[in-house]
C-alpha distance (Angstrom), angle and dihedral (degrees) to the residues before:
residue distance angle dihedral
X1 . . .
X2 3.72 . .
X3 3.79 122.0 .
X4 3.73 93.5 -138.1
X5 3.74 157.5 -20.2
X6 3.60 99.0 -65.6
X7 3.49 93.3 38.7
X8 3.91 90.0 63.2
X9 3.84 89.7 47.1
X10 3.49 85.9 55.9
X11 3.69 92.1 61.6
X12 3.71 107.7 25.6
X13 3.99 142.3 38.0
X14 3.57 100.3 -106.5
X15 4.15 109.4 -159.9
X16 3.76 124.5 -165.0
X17 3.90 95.4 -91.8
X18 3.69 84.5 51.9
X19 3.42 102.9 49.7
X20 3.73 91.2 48.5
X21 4.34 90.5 55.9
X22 3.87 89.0 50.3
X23 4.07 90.8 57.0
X24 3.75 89.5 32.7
X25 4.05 96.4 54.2
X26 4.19 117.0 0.8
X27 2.32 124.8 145.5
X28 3.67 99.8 31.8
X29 3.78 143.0 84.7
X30 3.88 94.4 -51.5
X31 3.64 123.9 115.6
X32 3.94 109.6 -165.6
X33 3.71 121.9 -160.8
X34 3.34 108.4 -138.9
X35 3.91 136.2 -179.8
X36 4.08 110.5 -111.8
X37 3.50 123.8 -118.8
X38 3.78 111.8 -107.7
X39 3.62 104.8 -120.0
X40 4.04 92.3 55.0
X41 3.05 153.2 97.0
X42 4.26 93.5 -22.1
X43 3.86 87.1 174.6
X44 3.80 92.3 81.1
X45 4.01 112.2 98.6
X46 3.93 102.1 139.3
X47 3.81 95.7 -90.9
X48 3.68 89.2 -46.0
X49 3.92 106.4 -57.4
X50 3.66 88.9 104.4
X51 3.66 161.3 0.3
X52 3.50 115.2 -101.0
X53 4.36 146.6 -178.9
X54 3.63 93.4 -164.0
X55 3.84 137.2 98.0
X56 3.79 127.4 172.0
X57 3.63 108.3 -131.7
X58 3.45 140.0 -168.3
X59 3.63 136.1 174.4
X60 4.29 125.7 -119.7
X61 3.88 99.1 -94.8
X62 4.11 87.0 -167.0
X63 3.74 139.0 65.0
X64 3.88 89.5 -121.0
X65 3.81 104.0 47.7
X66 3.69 83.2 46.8
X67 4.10 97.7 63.9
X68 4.07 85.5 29.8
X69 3.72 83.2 67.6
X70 3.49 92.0 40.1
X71 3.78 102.6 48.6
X72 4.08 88.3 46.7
X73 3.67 87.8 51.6
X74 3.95 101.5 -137.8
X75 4.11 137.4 54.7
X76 3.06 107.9 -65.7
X77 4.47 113.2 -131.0
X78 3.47 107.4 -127.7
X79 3.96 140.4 176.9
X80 3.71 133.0 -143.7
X81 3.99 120.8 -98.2
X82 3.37 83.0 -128.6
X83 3.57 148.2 47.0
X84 3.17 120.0 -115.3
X85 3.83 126.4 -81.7
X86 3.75 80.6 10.1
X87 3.73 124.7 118.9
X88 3.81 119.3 -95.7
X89 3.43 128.8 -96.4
X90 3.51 117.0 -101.5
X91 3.93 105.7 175.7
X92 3.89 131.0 21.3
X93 3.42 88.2 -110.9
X94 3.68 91.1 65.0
X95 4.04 95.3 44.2
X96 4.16 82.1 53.0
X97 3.94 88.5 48.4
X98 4.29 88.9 54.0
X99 3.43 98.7 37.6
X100 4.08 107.2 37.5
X101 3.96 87.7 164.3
X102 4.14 97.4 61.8
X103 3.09 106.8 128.3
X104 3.94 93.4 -154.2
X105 3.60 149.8 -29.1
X106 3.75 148.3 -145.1
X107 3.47 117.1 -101.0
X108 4.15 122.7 -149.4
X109 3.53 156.6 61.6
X110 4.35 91.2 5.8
X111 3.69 127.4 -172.6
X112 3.91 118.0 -168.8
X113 3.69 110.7 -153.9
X114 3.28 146.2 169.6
X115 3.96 119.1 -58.7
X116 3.60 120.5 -105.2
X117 3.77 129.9 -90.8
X118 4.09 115.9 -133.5
């Protein structure tokens, strides 16, 4: 999750059709798959089955995640509340119940929405 704009261009090769999604829907529920930049983030292989050039991005959707992105200085890797196909998580008592091994979570002003599209 990237706090902004530049912050994706930092991190991915952003093409014209690209570029005109991120204006069109970020923040929002969109997840765009997006080739990395070269000279990034070489750790990424998909959990080690493979070598890959893409990331899934999406953009902060909240005040908060914004400047928690900000103030740790880099996108931040994040999972899902829920697995997917399953329902989303409504409560933090239902994100605890899907993922027992979180190690901990933000607590807040929290707005449940809608899943993203990628």
């Amino acid at each position: 999750m990237c706090s902004d704009i530049d912050q994706i261009k930092n991190i991915a090769i952003i093409d014209e059709k690209a570029l005109k999604l991120i204006k069109a829907f970020m923040p929002g529920p969109i997840t765009l798959v997006l080739n990395k930049r070269p000279d990034v983030l070489s750790y990424i292989n998909n959990a080690g089955t493979r070598e890959t050039d893409e990331l899934a991005i999406r953009m902060a959707p909240t005040p908060f995640l914004k400047e928690l992105i900000k103030k740790v200085g880099s996108p931040l890797f994040l999972s899902s509340a829920n697995k997917s196909g399953k329902d989303v998580c409504r409560s933090l008592d239902e994100i605890e119940k899907e993922c027992p091994t979180l190690d901990g979570m933000v607590m807040g002003d929290l707005s449940f929405g809608e899943t993203s599209t990628i």
